[in-house]
C-alpha positions in Angstrom: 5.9 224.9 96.3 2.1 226.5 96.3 3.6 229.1 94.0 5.0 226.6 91.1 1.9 223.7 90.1 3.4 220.6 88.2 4.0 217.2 88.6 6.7 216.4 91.5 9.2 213.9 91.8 10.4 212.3 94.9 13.3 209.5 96.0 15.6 211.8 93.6 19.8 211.0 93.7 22.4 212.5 92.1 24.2 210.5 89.6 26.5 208.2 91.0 28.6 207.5 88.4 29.1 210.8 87.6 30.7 211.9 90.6 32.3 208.8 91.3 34.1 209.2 87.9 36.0 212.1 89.7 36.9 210.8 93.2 39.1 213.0 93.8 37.0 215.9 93.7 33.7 214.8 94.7 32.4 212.4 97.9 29.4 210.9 98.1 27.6 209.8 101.1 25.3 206.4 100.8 22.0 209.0 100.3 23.4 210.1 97.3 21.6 213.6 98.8 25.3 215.0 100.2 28.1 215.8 98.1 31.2 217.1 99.5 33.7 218.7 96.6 36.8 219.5 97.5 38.5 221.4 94.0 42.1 222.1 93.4 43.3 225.6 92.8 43.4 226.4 88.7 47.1 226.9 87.6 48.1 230.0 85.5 46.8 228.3 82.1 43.6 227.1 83.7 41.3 230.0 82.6 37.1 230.8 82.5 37.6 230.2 78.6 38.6 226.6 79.1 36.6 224.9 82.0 37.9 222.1 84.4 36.0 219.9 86.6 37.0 220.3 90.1 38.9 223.6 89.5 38.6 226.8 91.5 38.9 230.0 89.1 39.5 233.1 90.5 37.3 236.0 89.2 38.6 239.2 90.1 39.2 239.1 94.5 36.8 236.1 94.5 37.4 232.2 94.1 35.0 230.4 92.2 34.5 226.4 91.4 31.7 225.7 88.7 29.8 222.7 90.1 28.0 220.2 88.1 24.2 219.6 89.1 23.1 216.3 88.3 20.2 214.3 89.1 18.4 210.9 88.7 14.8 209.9 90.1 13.5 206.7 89.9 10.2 207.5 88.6 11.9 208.4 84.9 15.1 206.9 83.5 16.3 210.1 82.7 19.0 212.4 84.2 18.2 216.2 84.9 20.6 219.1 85.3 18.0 221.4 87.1 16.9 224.8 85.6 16.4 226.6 88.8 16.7 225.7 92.6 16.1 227.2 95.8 19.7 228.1 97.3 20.6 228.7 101.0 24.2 229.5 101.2 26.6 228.8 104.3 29.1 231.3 103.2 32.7 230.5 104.7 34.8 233.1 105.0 38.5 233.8 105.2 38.6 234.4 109.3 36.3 231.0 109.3 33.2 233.2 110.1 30.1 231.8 108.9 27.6 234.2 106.8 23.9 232.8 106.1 22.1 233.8 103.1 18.2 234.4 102.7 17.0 231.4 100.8 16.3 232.4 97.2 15.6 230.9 93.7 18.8 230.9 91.4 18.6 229.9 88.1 21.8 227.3 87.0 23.7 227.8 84.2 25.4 226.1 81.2 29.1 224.7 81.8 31.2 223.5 79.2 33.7 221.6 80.9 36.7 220.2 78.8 38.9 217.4 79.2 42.7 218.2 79.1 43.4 215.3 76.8 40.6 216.0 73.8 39.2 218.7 73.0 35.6 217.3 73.1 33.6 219.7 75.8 30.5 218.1 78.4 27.8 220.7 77.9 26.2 220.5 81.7 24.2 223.3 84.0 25.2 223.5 87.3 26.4 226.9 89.5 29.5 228.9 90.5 29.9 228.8 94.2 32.8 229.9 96.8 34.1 228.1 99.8 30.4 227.4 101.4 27.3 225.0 102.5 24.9 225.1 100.4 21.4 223.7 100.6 19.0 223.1 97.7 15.1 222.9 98.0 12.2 222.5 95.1 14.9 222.2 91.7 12.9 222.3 88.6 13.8 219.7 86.4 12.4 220.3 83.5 10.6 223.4 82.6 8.8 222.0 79.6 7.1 219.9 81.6 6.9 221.9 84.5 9.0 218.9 86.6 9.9 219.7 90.3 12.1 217.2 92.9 11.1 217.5 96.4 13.7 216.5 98.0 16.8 218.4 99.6 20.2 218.2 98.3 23.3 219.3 99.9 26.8 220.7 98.8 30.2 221.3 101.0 32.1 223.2 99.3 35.9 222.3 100.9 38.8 224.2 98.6 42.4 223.5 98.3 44.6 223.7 101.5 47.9 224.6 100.1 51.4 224.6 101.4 52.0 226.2 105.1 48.2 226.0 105.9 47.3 224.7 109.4 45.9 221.4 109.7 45.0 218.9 112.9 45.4 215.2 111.5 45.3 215.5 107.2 44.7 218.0 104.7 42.6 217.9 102.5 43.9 216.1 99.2 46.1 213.1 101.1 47.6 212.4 97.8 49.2 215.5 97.6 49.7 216.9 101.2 50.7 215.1 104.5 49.6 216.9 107.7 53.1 218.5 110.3 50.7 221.1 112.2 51.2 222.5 108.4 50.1 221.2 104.8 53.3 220.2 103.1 54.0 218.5 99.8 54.3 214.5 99.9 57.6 212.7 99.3 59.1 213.2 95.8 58.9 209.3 95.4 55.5 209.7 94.9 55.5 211.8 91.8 54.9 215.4 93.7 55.9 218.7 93.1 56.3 222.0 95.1 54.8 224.4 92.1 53.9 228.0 93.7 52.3 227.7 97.0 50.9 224.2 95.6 51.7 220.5 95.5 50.7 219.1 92.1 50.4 215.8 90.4 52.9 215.6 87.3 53.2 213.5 84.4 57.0 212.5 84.7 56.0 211.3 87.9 52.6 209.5 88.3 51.5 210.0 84.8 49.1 212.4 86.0 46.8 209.1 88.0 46.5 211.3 90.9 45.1 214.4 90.4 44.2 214.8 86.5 42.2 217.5 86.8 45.3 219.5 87.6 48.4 218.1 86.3 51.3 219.5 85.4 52.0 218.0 81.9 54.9 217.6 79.1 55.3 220.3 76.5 53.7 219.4 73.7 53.1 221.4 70.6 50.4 218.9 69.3 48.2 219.3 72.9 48.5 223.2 72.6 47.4 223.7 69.3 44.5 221.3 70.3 43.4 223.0 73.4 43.8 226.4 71.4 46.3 228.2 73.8 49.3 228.4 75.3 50.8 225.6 78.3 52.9 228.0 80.6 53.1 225.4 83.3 54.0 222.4 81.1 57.0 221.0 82.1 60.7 219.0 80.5 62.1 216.0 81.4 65.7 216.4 83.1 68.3 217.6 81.0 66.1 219.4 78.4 65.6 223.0 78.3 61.9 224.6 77.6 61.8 227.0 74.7 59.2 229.6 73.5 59.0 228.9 69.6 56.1 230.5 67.5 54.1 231.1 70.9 54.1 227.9 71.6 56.2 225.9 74.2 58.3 222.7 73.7 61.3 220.8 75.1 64.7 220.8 73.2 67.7 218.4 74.1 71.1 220.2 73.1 72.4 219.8 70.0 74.6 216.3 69.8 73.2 215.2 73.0 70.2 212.1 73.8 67.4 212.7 72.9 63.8 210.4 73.3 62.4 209.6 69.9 60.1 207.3 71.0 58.1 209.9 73.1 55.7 212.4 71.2 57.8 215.6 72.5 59.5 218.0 70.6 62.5 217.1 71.6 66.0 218.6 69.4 66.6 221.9 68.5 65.3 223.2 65.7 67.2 222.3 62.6 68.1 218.8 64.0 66.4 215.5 64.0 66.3 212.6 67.0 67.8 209.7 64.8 69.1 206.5 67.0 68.5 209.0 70.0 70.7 211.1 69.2 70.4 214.8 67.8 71.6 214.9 64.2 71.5 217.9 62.2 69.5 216.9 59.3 71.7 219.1 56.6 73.9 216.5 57.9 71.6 213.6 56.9 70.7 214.9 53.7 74.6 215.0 52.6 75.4 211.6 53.8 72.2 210.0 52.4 72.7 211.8 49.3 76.9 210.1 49.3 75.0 207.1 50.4 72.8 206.8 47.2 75.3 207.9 45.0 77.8 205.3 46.0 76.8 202.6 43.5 76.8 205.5 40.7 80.3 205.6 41.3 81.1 202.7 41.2 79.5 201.5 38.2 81.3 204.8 35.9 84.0 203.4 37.8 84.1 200.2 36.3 82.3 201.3 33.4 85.6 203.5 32.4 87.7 200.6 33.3 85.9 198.1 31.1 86.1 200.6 28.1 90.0 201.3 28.8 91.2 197.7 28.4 88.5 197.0 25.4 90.5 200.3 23.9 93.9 198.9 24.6 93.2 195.8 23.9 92.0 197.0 19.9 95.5 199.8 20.3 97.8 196.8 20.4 96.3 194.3 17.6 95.7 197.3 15.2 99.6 198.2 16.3 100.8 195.0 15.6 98.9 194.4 12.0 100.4 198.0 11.4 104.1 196.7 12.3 104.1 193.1 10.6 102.7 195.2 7.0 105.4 197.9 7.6 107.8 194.9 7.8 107.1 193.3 4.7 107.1 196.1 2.6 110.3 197.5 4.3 112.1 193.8 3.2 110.5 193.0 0.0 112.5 191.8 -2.3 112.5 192.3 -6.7 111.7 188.8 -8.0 113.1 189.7 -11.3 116.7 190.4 -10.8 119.5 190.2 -13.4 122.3 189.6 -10.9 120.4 186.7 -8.8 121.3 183.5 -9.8 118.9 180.9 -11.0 118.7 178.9 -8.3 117.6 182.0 -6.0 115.3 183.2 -8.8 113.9 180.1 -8.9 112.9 179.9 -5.0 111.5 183.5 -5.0 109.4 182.7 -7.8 107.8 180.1 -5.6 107.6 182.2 -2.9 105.6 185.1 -5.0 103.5 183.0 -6.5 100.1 182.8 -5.1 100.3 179.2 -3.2 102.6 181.2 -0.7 101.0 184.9 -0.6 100.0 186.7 2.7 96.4 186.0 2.2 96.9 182.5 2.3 94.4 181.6 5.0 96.7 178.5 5.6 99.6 180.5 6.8 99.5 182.9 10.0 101.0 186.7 9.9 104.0 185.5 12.0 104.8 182.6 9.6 105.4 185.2 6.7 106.9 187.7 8.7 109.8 184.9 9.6 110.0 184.1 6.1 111.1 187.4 4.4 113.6 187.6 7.4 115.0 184.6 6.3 115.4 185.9 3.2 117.0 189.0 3.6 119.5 186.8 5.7 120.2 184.5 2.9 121.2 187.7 0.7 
């Protein structure tokens, strides 16, 4: 510390409820100086370009997990990610051998970790570090200001045991693994699945409560176009196939079958619709909504041409019967002046011609006259 001059800070902690926010991962002890982490292996669509809290990357032959460096001291109300720390490293390695590096400074770096449901990002420094112990001395805080902690933080790094590693009494994530001289996967009751060498956390069966950070979720277009790439590990529910469509990956129910329309999944094949959970193709559903609509169109020309039929008849059969009563009359009409009639038959046609008995006599109806002149051609 003779090398750096600046103001020094003392009693610092890291930030509880950070940490404590992702319990799972990360232990404190009642310091707040000791933080065991203990990250989950990255699946195959877990990459560098997308970080995870409490996931271990793997960068060429080496595993990494990015850890978050945060600190609070109770001289300022602030919270510090350091700029630079002295590191001594407790490398594990993979025969358990221990390998202890010289103590030297190592500046921290930005991480941009993201959350699987949003797409906002948690710019934070912190450091990439393997399987190890690590032991940090003399952080500077704040460079402006030339800030320095002088207290001594520790990290154990503890990664993954997956399935078939040795183990005494528990493995490492309980919620995942139970310990049989081996690390195998929980009871299925529980919501676990046997994924590659690993036992993961799903969504169909804990809603993803138990480990979030790695969780193998439902395929959802929406969530892939968010996060900007592909979910190769997402997963269907029972009797629904996963299909590849425009490079992106979503769940289909076959055609005719159930389907879930009140989930936000992609769930009938393209072409088809979920409608009263079922799969309907929607050519289908245009036709019969268009039949549907026109229905009442129908049936009003329907009754329209009805309407104007009987109106039509109805005018046929008095213009008919005008036509035949006229026809009659002038078919059985007799001469009124006729040499050979006798007088006493002249005399009653002449009453009947005259105009106190014509057919426009509004007195008189058309069937009354028509009786008449048959009458009279009777009585000659």
């Amino acid at each position: 510390m003779q090398t750096y001059h600046g103001k020094i800070f003392d009693g610092c902690r890291f930030v509880q409820t950070f940490y404590r926010r992702h319990s799972n991962i990360f232990i404190l002890d009642r310091n707040q100086t000791s933080l065991i982490v203990r990250p989950l292996y990255a699946l195959s669509n877990q990459s560098f370009s997308s970080l995870s809290i409490g996931i271990i990357y793997r960068l060429a032959d080496t595993y990494l997990v990015p850890v978050p460096l945060l600190f609070e001291c109770p001289q300022s109300q602030r919270i510090y990610a350091p700029i630079d720390c002295q590191f001594t490293i407790n490398d594990v390695r993979s025969n358990l051998s221990i390998r202890t590096s010289e103590s030297s400074r190592i500046t921290t770096v930005p991480l941009r970790f993201q959350e699987y449901s949003s797409s906002n990002s948690i710019p934070i420094r912190g450091a990439y570090f393997k399987q190890s112990t690590i032991a940090l001395r003399n952080c500077r805080l704040d460079s402006k200001e030339n800030l320095f902690t002088s207290d001594i933080f520790y990290l154990q790094i503890e990664f993954e045991q997956t399935i078939d590693s040795s183990c005494q009494h528990s493995c490492i994530h309980p919620e995942l693994y139970e310990c049989s001289n081996t690390c195998q996967c929980r009871s299925q009751q529980f919501g676990i699945e046997k994924f590659e060498q690993f036992c993961i956390d799903t969504e169909l069966g804990s809603n993803c409560s138990l480990t979030p950070e790695r969780c193998r979720r439902m395929c959802r277009i929406s969530e892939q176009i968010q996060r900007g790439r592909i979910d190769s590990d997402c997963q269907c529910p029972l009797g629904m196939q996963r299909v590849l469509s425009n490079n992106m990956y979503h769940c289909e129910s076959p055609a005719s079958s159930e389907c879930m329309n009140e989930k936000p999944i992609e769930s009938c094949p393209i072409g088809y619709i979920c409608q009263h959970h079922r799969c309907v193709q929607t050519s289908v559903i245009v036709r019969l909504n268009e039949s549907i609509l026109s229905l009442p169109f129908v049936l009003i020309g329907l009754l329209s041409s009805a309407l104007l039929i009987i109106i039509l008849l109805i005018i046929g059969l008095i213009k008919m019967r005008s036509i035949r009563c006229v026809k009659f009359v002038h078919s059985y009409g007799l001469p009124i002046h006729s040499n050979n009639s006798s007088p006493i038959l002249n005399a009653h046609l002449s009453s009947l011609s005259s105009p106190s008995s014509t057919l426009s006599s509004s007195s008189k109806s058309m069937n009354k006259t028509c009786e008449k002149y048959v009458k009279i051609h009777l009585f000659e």
